[in-house]
C-alpha positions, 0 to 999 in steps of 0.5 A: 500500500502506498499511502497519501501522507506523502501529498497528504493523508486528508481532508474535512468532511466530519469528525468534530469539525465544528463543536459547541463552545462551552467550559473555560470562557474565552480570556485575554490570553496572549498569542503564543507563537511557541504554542502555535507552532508545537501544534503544528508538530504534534499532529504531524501537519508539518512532517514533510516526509509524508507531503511530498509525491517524491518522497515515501517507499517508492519514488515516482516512475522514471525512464532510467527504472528498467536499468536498476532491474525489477523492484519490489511493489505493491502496485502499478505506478501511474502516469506522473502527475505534478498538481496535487490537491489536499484537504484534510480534516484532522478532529483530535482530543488533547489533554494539554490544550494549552502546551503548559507544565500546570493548570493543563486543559483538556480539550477537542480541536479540529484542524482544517487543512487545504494545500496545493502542491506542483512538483514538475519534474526538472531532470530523471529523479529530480523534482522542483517544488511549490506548495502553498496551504491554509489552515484553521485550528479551532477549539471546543472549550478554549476559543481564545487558543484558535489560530490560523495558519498561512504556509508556503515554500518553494525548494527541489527534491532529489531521489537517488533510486540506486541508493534505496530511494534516499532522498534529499531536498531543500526549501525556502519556507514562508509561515505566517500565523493569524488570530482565529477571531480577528485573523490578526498576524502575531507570528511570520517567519522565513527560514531554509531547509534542508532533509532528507528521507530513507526508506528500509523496505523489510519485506513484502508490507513492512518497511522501516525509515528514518528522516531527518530535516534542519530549518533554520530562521532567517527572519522572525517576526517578533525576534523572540520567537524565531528558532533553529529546529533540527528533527529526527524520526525513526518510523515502522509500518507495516501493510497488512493490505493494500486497504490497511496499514499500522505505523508507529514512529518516535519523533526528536527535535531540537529548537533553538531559540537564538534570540532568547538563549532557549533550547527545548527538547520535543520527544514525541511518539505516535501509533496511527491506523490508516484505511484507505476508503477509496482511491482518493479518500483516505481515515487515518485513526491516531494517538501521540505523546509528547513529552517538552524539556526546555531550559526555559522556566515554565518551558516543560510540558506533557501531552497526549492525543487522540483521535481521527484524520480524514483526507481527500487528495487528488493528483492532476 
């Protein structure tokens, strides 16, 4: 089975997409940049291993396959499409809300994601890339923690077929974050990436992989928010068929807030079930913990979700 976290696993349909306001009144909480962009981490929008066409246990066909010899897949490749549509619905239940080390709140939220994706391919197994997307995080009980999300980069990929389909890219990266209620920006960031990806195929449905990606800011908007962050996964899935796939992952990053002499440790690991409904929708059911060292007092946190992902994905 050859999932769609790769241009994506999702898309909004149902699941506590949108849930009554209750508990905890909506309070003068600032925005917190920090807060925001954990999210992000923690429901695995931003792990770019899973976004990318090129990237995953195989790479997109190309005219030097026949000289590699027969490979091992589960199904045909299709005619490579550049133009890919993504949206995706993720409905959670956290236990932290908030990303705090006291006084946590519990709390449902739904991440609404639409993303547009053009990857052309510039040589045999080298692809350019251009993604912009837009997302709303939205709370049940706690208003006040809403916030949208603006991101866009633009960067090229590689993929080495003769070494296992290692593959490596780098990209500019644009991100901006809003309020929910007065879509006021509090947060914008440019930074440069660089990762890469390798899959260890283990047999016929089970596949190993590790990745790694550095982005590194090169202008923040405000100063004490901008960060390095440097990112390790080790992941296993394992097909049962071409419809079902178990997968369990431990994540680690590393942020570094220049601005504030900050470091945090973000160590989080993940269990999901993913069902593939039809060729296009995809019900992925998933769990995390997280667990924040930072250096920083009050920095230090714990959390745990659940929940479900639902995604509509389409290649043109």
């Amino acid at each position: 089975m050859r999932l769609r976290w790769r241009t994506g696993l999702i898309a909004p349909l149902l699941l506590l997409c949108v849930l009554p306001p209750g508990g905890v009144a909506e309070t003068d909480v600032p925005p917190s940049p920090q807060r925001a962009r954990d999210i992000g981490k923690l429901t695995g929008q931003n792990l770019d291993l899973w976004e990318q066409p090129a990237l995953g246990p195989y790479a997109p066909k190309s005219p030097g396959d026949p000289d590699l010899g027969e490979q091992l897949v589960v199904a045909e490749f299709e005619e490579y499409r550049p133009f890919s549509f993504l949206l995706a619905q993720r409905s959670l239940w956290t236990d932290n809300a908030a990303l705090t080390d006291d006084n946590e709140l519990s709390d449902f939220y739904s991440d609404t994601e639409l993303r547009l994706s053009y990857m052309p391919r510039l040589a045999a197994n080298t692809y350019g890339e251009f993604n912009a997307s837009y997302s709303f995080y939205r709370y049940a009980d706690h208003s006040f923690l809403d916030f949208d999300s603006i991101e866009a980069s633009v960067g090229a990929i590689h993929v080495f077929r003769s070494l296992n389909d290692l593959s490596v890219w780098s990209r500019y990266n644009y991100n901006s974050l809003l309020t929910g209620s007065g879509h006021d920006e509090f947060f914008r960031d440019h930074s440069i990436e660089l990762g890469l990806y390798y899959p260890i195929p283990l047999g016929i449905g089970n596949l190993a992989y590790f990745g790694y990606n550095s982005e590194f800011s090169i202008d923040s908007n405000p100063d004490y928010s901008s960060r390095h962050e440097h990112a390790f996964t080790i992941g296993y899935s394992y097909s049962a068929t071409d419809r079902i796939e178990l997968g369990t992952y431990y994540r680690f990053y590393v942020h570094d807030y220049h601005e504030l002499d900050r470091t945090d440790l973000l160590h989080t690991v993940g269990l999901s079930l993913t069902t593939r409904i039809t060729e296009r929708l995809d019900l992925l059911l998933a769990g995390s913990y997280s667990l924040n060292d930072s250096d920083a007092r009050g920095g230090d946190y714990e959390v745990g979700e659940a929940g479900a992902i639902i995604g509509f994905s389409y290649d043109f």
